[in-house]
N, CA, C and O atoms as a CHARMM CRD file, in Angstrom:
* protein
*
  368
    1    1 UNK  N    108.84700 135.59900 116.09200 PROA 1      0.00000
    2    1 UNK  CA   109.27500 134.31400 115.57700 PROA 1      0.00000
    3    1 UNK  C    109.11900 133.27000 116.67800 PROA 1      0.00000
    4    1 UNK  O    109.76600 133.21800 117.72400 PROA 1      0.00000
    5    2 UNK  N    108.35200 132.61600 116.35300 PROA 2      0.00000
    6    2 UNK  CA   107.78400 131.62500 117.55900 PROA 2      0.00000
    7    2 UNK  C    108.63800 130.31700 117.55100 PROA 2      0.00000
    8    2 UNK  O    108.10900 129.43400 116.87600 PROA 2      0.00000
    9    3 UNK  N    109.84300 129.96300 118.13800 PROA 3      0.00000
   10    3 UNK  CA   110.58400 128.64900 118.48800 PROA 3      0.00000
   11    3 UNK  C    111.08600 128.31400 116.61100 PROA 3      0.00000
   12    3 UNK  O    111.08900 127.34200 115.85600 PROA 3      0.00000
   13    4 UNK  N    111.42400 129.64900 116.54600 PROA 4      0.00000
   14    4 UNK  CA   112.86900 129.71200 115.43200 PROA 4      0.00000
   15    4 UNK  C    114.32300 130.01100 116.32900 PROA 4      0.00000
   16    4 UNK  O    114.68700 130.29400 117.47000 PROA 4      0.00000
   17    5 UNK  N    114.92200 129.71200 114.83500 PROA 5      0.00000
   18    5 UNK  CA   116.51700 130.04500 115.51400 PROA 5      0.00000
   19    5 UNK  C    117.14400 131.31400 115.24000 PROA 5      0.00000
   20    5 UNK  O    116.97100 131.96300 114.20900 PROA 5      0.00000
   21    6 UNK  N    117.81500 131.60800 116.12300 PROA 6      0.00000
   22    6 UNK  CA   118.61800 132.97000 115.47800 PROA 6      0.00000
   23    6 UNK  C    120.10700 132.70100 115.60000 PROA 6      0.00000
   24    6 UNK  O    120.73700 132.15800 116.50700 PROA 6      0.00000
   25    7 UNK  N    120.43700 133.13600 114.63600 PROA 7      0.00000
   26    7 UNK  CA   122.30900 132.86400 114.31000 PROA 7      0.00000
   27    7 UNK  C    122.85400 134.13500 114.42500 PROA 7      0.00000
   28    7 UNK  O    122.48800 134.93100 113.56000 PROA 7      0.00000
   29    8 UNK  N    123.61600 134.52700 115.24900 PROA 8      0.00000
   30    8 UNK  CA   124.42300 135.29100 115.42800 PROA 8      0.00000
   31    8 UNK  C    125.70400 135.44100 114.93500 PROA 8      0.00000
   32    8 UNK  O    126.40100 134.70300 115.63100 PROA 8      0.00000
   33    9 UNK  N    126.42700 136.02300 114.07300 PROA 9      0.00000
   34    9 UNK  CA   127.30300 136.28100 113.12700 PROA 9      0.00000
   35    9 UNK  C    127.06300 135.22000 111.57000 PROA 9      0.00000
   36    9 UNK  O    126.57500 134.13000 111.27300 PROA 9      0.00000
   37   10 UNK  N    127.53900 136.00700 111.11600 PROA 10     0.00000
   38   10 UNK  CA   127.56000 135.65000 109.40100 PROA 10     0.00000
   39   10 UNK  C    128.48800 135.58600 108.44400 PROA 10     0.00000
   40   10 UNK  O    128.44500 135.75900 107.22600 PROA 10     0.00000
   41   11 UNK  N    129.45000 135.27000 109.29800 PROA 11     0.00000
   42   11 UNK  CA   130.86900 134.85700 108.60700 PROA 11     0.00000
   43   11 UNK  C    130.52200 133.92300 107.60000 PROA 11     0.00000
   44   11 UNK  O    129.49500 133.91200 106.92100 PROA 11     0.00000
   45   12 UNK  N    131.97100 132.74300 107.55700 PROA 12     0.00000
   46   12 UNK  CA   131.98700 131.23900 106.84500 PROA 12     0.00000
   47   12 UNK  C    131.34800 130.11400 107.62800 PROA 12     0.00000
   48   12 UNK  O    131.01600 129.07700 107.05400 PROA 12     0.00000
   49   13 UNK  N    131.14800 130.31300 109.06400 PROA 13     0.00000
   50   13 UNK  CA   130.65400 129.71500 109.64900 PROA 13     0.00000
   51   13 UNK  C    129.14300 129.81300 110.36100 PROA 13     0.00000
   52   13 UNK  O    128.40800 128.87100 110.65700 PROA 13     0.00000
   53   14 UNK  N    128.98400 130.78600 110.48700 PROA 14     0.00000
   54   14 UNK  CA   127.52400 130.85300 110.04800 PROA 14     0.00000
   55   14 UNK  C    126.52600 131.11100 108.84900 PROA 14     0.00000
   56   14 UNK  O    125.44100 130.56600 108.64700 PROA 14     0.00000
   57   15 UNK  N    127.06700 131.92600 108.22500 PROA 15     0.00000
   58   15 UNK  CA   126.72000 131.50000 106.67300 PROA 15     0.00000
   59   15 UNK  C    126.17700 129.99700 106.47200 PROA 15     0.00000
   60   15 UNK  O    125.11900 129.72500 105.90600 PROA 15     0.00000
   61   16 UNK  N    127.03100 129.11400 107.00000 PROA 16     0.00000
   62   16 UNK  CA   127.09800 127.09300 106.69200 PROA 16     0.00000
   63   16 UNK  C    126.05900 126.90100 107.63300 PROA 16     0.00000
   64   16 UNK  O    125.35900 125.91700 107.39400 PROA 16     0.00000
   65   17 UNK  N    125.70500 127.67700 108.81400 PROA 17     0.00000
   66   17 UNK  CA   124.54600 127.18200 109.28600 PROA 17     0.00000
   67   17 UNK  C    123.16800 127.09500 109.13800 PROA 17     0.00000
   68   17 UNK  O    122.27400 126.26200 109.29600 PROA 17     0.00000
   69   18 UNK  N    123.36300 128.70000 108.63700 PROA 18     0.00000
   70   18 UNK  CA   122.15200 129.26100 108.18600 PROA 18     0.00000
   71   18 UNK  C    121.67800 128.43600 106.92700 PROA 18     0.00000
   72   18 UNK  O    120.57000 127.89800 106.93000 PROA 18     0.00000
   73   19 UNK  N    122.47300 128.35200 105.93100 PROA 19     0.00000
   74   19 UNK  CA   122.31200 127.66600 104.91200 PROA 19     0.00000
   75   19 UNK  C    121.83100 125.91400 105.52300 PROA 19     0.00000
   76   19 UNK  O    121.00400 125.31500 104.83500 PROA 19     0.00000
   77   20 UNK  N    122.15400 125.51200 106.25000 PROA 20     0.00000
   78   20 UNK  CA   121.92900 123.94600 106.79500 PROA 20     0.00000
   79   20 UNK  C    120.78000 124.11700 106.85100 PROA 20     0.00000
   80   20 UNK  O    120.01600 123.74500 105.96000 PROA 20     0.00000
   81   21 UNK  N    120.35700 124.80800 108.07500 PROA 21     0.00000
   82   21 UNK  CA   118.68600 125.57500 109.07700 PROA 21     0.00000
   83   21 UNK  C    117.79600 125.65600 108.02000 PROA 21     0.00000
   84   21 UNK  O    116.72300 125.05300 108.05200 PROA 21     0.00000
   85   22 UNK  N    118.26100 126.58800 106.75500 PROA 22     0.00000
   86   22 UNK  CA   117.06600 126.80000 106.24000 PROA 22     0.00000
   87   22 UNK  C    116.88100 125.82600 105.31700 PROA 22     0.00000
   88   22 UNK  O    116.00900 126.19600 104.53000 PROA 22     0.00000
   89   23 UNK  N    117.52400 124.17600 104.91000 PROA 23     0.00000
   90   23 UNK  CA   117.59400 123.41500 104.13100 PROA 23     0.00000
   91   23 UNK  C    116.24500 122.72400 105.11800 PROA 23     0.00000
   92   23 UNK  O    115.09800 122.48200 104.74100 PROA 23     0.00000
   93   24 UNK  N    116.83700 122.52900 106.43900 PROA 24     0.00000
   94   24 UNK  CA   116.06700 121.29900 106.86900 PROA 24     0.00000
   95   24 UNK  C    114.53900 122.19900 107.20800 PROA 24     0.00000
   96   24 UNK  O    113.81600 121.60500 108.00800 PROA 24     0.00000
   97   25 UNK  N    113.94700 123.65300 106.64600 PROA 25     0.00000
   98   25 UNK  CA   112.68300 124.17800 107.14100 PROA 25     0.00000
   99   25 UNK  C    112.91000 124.87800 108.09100 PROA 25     0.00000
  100   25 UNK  O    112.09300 125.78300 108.26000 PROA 25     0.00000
  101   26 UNK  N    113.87700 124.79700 108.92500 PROA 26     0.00000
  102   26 UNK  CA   113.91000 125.48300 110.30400 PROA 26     0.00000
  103   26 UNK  C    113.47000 127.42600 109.93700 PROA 26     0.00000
  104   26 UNK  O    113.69400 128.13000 108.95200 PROA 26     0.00000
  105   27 UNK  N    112.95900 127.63500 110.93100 PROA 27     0.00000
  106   27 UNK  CA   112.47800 129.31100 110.65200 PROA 27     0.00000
  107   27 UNK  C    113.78100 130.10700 111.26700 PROA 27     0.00000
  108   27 UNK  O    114.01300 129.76100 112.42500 PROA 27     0.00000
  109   28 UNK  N    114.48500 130.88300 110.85400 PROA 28     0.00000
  110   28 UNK  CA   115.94500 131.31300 111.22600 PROA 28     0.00000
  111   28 UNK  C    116.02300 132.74300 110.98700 PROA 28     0.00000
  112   28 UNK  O    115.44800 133.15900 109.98100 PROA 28     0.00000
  113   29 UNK  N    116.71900 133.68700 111.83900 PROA 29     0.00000
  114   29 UNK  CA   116.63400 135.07100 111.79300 PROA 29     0.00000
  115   29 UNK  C    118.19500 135.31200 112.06200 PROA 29     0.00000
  116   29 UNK  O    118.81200 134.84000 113.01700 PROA 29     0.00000
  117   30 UNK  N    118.69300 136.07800 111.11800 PROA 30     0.00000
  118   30 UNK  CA   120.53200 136.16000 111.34500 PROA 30     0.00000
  119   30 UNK  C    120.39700 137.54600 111.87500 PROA 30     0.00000
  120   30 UNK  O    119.40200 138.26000 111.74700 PROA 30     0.00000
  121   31 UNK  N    121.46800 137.83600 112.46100 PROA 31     0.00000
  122   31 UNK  CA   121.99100 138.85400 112.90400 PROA 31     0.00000
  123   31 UNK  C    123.21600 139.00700 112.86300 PROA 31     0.00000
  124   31 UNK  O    123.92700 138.21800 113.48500 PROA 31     0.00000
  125   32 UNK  N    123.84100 140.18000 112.03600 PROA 32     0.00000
  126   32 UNK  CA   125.45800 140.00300 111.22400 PROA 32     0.00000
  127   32 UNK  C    125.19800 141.89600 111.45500 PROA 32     0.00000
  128   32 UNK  O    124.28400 142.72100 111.48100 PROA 32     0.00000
  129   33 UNK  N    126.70200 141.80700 111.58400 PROA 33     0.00000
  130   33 UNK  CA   127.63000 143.10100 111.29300 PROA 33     0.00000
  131   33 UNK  C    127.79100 143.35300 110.07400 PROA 33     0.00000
  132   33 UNK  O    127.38500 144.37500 109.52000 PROA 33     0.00000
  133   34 UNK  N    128.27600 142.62600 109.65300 PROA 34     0.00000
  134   34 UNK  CA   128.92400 142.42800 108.45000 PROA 34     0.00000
  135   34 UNK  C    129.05000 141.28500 107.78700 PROA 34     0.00000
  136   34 UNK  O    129.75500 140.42900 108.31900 PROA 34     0.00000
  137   35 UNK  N    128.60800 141.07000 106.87700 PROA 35     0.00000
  138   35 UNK  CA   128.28100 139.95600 105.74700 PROA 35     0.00000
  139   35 UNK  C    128.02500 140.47100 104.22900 PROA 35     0.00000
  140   35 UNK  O    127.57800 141.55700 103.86000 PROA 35     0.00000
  141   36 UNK  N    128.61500 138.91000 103.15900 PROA 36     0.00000
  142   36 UNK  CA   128.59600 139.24600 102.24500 PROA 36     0.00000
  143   36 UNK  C    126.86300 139.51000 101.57900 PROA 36     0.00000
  144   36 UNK  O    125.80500 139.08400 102.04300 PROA 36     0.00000
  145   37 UNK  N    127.08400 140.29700 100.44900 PROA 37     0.00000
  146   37 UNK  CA   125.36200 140.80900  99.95500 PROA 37     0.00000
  147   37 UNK  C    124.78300 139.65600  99.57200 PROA 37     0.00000
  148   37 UNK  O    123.65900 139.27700  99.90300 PROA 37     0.00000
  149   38 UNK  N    125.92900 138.82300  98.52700 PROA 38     0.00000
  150   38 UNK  CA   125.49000 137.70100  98.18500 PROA 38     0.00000
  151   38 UNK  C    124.79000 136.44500  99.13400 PROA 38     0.00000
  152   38 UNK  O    123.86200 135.76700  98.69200 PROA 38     0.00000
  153   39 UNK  N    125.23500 136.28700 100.17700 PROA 39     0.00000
  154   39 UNK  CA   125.07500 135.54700 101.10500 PROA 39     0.00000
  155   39 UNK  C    123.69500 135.46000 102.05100 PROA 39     0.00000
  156   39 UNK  O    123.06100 134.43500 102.30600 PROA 39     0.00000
  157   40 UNK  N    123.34000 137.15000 102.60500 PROA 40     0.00000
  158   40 UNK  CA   122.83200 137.26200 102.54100 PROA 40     0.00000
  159   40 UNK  C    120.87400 137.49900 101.75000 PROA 40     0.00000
  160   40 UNK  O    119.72300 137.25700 102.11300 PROA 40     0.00000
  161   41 UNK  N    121.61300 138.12900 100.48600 PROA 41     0.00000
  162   41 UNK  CA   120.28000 137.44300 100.03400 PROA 41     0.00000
  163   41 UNK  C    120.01100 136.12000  99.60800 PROA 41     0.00000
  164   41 UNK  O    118.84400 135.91300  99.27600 PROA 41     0.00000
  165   42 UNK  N    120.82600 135.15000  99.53400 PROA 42     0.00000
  166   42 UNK  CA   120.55800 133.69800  99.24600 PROA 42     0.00000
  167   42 UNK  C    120.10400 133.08700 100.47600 PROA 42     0.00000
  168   42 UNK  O    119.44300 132.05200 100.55800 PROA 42     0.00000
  169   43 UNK  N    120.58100 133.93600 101.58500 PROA 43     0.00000
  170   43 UNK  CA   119.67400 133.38900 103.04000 PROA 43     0.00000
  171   43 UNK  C    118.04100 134.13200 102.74800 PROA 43     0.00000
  172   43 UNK  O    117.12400 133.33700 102.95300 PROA 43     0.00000
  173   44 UNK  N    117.62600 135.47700 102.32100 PROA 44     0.00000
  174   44 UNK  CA   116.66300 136.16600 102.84300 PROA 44     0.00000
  175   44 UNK  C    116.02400 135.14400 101.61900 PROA 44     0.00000
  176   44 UNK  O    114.89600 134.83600 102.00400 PROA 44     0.00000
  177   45 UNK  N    116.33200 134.44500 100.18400 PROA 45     0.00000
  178   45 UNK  CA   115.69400 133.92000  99.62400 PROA 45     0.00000
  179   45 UNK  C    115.04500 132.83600 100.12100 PROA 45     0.00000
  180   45 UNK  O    113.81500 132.78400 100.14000 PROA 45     0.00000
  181   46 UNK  N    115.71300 131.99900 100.50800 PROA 46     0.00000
  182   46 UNK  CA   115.31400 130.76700 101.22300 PROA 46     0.00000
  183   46 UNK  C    114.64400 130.92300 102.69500 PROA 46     0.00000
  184   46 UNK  O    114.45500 130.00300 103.49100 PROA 46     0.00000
  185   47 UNK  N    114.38100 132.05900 102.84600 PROA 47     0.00000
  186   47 UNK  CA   113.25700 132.18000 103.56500 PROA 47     0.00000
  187   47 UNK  C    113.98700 132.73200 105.18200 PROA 47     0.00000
  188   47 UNK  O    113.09300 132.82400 106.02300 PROA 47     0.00000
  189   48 UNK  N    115.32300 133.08200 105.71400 PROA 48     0.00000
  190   48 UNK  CA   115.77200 133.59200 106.45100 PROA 48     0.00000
  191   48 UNK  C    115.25400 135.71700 106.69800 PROA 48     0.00000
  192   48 UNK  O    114.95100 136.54500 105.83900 PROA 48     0.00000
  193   49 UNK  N    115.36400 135.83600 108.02300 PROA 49     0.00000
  194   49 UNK  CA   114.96600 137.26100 108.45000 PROA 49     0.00000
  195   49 UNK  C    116.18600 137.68100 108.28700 PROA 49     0.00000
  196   49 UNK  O    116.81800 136.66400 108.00500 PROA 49     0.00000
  197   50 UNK  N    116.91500 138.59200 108.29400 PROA 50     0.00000
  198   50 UNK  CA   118.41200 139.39700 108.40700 PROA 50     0.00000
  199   50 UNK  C    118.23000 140.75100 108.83500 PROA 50     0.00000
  200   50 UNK  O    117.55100 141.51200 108.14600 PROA 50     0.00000
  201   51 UNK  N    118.82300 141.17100 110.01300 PROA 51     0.00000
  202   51 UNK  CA   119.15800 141.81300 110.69800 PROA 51     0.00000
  203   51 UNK  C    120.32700 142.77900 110.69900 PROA 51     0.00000
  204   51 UNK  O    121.14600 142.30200 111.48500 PROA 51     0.00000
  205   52 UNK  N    120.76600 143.84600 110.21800 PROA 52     0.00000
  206   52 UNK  CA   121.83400 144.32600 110.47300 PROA 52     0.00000
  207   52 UNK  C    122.19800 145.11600 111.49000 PROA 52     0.00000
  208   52 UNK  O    121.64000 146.20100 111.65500 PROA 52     0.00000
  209   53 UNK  N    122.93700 144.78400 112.10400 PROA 53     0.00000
  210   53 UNK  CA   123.52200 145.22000 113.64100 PROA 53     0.00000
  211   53 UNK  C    124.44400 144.05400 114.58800 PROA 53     0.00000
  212   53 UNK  O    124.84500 142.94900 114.22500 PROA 53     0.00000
  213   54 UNK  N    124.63900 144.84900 116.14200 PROA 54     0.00000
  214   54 UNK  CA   125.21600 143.91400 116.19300 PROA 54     0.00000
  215   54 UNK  C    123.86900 143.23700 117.50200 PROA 54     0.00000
  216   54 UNK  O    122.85900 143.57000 118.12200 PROA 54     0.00000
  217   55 UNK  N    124.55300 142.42200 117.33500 PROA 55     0.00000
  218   55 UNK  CA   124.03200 140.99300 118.07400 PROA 55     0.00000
  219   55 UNK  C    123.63800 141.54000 119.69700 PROA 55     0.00000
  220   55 UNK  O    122.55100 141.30300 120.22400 PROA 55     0.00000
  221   56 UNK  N    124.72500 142.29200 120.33500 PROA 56     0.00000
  222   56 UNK  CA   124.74100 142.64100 121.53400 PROA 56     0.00000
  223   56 UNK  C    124.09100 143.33400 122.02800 PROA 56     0.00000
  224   56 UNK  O    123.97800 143.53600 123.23800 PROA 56     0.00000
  225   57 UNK  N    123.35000 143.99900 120.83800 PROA 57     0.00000
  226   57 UNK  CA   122.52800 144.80500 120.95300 PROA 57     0.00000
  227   57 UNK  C    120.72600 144.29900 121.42100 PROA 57     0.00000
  228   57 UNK  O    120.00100 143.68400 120.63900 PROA 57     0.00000
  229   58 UNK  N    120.33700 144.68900 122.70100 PROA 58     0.00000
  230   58 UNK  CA   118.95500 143.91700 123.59100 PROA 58     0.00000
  231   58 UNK  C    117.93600 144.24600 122.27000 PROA 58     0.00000
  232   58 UNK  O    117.36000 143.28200 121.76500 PROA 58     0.00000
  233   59 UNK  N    117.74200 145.41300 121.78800 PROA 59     0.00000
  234   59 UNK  CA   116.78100 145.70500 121.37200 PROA 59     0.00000
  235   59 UNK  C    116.59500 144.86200 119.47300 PROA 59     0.00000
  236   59 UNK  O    115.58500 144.97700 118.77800 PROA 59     0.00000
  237   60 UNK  N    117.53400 144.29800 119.17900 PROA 60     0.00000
  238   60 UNK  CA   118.10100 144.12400 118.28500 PROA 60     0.00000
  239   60 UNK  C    117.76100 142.75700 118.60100 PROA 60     0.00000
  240   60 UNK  O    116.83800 142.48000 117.83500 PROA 60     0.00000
  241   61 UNK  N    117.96300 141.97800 119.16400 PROA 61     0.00000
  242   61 UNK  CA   117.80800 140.55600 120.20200 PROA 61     0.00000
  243   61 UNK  C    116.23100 140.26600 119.87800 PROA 61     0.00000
  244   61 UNK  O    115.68500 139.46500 119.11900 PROA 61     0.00000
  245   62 UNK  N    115.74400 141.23500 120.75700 PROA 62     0.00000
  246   62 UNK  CA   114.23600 141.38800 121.06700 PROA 62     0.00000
  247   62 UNK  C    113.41500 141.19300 119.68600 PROA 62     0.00000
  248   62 UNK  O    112.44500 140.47700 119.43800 PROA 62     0.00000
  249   63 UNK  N    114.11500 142.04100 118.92000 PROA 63     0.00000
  250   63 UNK  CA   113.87900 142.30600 117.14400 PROA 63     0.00000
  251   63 UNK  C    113.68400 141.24300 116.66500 PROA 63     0.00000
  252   63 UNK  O    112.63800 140.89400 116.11900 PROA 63     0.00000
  253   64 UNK  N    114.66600 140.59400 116.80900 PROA 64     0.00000
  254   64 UNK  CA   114.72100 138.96500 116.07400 PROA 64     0.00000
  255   64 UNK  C    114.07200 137.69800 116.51500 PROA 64     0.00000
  256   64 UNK  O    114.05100 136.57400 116.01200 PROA 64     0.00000
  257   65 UNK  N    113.52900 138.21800 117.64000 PROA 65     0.00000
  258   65 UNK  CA   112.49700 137.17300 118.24000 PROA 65     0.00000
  259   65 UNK  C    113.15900 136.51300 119.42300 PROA 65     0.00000
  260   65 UNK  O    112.84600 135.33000 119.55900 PROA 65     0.00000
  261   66 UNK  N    113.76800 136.86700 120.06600 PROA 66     0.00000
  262   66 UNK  CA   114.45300 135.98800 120.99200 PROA 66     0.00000
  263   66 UNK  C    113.88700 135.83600 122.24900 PROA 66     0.00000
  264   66 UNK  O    114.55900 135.13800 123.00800 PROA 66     0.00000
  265   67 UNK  N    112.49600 136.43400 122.84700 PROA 67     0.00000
  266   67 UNK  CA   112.20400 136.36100 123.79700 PROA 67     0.00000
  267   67 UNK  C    110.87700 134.70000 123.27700 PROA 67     0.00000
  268   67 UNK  O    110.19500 134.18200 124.16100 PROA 67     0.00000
  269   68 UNK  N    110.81500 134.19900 121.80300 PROA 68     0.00000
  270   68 UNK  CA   110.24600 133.19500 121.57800 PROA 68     0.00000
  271   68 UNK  C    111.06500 131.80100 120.94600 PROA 68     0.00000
  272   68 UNK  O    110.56500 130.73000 120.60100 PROA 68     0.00000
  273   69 UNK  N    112.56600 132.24700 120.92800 PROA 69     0.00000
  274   69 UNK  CA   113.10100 131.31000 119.90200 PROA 69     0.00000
  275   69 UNK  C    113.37600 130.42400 120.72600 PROA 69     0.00000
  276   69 UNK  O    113.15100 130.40900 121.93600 PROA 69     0.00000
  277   70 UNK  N    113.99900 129.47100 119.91300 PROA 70     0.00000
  278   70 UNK  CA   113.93200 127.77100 120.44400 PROA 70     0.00000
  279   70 UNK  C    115.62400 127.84800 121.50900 PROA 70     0.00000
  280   70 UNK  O    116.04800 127.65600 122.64800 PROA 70     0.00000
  281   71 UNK  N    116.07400 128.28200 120.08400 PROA 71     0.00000
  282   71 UNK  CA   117.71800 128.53300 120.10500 PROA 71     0.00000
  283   71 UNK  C    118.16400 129.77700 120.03300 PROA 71     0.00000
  284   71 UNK  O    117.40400 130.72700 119.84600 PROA 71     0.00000
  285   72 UNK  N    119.45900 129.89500 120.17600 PROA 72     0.00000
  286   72 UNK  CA   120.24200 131.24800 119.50600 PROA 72     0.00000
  287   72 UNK  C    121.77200 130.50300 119.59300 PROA 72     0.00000
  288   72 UNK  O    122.41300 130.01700 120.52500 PROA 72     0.00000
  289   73 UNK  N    122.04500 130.67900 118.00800 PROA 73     0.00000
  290   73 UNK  CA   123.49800 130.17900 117.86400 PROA 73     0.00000
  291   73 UNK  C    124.45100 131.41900 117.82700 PROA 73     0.00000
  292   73 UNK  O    124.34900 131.88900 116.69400 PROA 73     0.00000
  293   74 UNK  N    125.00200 131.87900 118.29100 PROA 74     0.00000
  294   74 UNK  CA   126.58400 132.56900 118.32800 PROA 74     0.00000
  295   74 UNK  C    127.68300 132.04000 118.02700 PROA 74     0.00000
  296   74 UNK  O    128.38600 131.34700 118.76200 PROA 74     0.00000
  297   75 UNK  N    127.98600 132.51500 116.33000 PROA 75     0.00000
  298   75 UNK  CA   128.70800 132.34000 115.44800 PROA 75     0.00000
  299   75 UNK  C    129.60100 132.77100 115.38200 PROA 75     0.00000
  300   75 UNK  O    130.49000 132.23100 114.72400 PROA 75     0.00000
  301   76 UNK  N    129.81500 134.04700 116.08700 PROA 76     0.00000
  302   76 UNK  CA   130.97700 135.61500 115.60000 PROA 76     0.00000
  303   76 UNK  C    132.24700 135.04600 115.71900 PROA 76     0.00000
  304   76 UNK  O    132.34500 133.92900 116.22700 PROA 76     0.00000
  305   77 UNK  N    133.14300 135.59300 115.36100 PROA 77     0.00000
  306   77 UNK  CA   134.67800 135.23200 115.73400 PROA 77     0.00000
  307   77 UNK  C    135.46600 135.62800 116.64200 PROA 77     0.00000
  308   77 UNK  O    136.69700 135.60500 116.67200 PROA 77     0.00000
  309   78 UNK  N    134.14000 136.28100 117.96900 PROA 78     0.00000
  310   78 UNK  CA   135.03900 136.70500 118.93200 PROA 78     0.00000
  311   78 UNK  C    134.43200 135.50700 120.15100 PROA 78     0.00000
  312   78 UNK  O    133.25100 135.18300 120.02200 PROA 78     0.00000
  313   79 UNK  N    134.93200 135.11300 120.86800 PROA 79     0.00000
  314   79 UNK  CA   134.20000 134.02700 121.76400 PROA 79     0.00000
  315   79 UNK  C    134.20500 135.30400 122.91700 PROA 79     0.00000
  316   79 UNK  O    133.35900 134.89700 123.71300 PROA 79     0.00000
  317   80 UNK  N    134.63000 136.45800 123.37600 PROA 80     0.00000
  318   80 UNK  CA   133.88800 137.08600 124.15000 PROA 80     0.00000
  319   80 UNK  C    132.34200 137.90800 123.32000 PROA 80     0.00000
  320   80 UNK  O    131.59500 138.48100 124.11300 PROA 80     0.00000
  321   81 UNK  N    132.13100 137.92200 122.54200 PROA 81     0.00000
  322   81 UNK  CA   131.01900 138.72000 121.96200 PROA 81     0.00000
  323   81 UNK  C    129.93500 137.38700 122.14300 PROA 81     0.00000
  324   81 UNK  O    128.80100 137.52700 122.60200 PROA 81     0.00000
  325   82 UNK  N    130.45700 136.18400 121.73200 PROA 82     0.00000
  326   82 UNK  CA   129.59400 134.83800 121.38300 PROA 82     0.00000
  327   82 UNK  C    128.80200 134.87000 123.25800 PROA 82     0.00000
  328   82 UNK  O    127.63500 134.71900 123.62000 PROA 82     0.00000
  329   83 UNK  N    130.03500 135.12300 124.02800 PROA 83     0.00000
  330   83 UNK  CA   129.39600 134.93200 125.31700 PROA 83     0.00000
  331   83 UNK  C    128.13300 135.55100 126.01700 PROA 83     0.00000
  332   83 UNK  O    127.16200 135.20500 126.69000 PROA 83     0.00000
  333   84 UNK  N    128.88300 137.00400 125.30300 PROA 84     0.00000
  334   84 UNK  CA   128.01400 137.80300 125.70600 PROA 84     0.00000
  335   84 UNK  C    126.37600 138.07600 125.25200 PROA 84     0.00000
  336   84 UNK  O    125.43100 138.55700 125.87800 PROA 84     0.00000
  337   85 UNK  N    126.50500 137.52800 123.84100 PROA 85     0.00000
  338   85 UNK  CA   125.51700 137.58100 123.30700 PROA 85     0.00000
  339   85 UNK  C    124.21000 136.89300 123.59700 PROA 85     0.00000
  340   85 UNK  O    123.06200 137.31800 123.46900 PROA 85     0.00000
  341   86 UNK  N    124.89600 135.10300 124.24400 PROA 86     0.00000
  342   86 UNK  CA   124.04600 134.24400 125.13700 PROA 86     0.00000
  343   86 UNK  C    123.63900 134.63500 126.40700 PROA 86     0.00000
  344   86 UNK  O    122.43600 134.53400 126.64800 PROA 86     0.00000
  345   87 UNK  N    124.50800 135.13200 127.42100 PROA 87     0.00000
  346   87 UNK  CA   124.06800 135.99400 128.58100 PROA 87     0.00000
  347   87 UNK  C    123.35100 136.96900 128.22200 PROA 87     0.00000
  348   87 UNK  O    122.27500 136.94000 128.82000 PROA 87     0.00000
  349   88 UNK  N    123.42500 137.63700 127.67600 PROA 88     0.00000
  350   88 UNK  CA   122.35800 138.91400 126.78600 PROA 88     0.00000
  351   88 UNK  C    120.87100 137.91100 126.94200 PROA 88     0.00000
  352   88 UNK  O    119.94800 138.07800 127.74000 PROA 88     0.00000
  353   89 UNK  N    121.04000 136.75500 125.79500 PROA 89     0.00000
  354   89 UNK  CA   119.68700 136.25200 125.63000 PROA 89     0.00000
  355   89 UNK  C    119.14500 135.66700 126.40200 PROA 89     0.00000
  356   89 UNK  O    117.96700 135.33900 126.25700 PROA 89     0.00000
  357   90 UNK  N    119.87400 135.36100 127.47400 PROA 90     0.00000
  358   90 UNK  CA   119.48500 134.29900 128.38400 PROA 90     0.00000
  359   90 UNK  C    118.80600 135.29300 129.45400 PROA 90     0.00000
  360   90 UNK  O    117.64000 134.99000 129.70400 PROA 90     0.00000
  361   91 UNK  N    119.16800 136.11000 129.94800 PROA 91     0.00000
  362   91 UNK  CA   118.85500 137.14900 130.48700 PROA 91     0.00000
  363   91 UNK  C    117.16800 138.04800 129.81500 PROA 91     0.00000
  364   91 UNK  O    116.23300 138.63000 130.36600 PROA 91     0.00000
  365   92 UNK  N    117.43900 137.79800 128.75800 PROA 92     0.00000
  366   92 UNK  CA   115.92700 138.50800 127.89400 PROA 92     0.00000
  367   92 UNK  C    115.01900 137.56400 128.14800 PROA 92     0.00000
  368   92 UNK  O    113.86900 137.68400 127.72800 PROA 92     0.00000
């Protein structure tokens, strides 16, 4: 994924992003633990990648394009996982 975004968790609050991202065209790849089915496929419709696992995971990272993306948003509801997940990418 060449200078797409990847969203990290898929709660209520990333769910709202993903849904924003893929309004304005943006190319977007989620990565969720856990998320609703519905949600998910109304992202994979509109043209989102989805990932199941977790975020922290390098190879999983790598998966989703992150050694080309623009961004990576960290969504989760833990602000140590959110951290880690950016040091993770920043580091890749």
């Amino acid at each position: 994924m060449n200078n797409g975004i990847i969203v990290c968790g898929f709660g209520h609050v990333g769910s709202r992003i993903v849904k924003l991202l893929n309004g304005l065209g943006e190319k977007v790849s989620v990565i969720y633990d856990e998320a609703s089915s519905e949600w998910i496929q109304q992202a994979e419709k509109q043209g989102a990648t989805c990932f199941k696992g977790n975020a922290c995971d390098e190879r999983l990272l790598e998966k989703a394009g992150v050694k080309n993306a623009r961004t990576i948003i960290a969504a989760t509801n833990s602000d140590t996982t959110n951290l880690s997940i950016i040091m993770d990418a920043r580091r890749l």
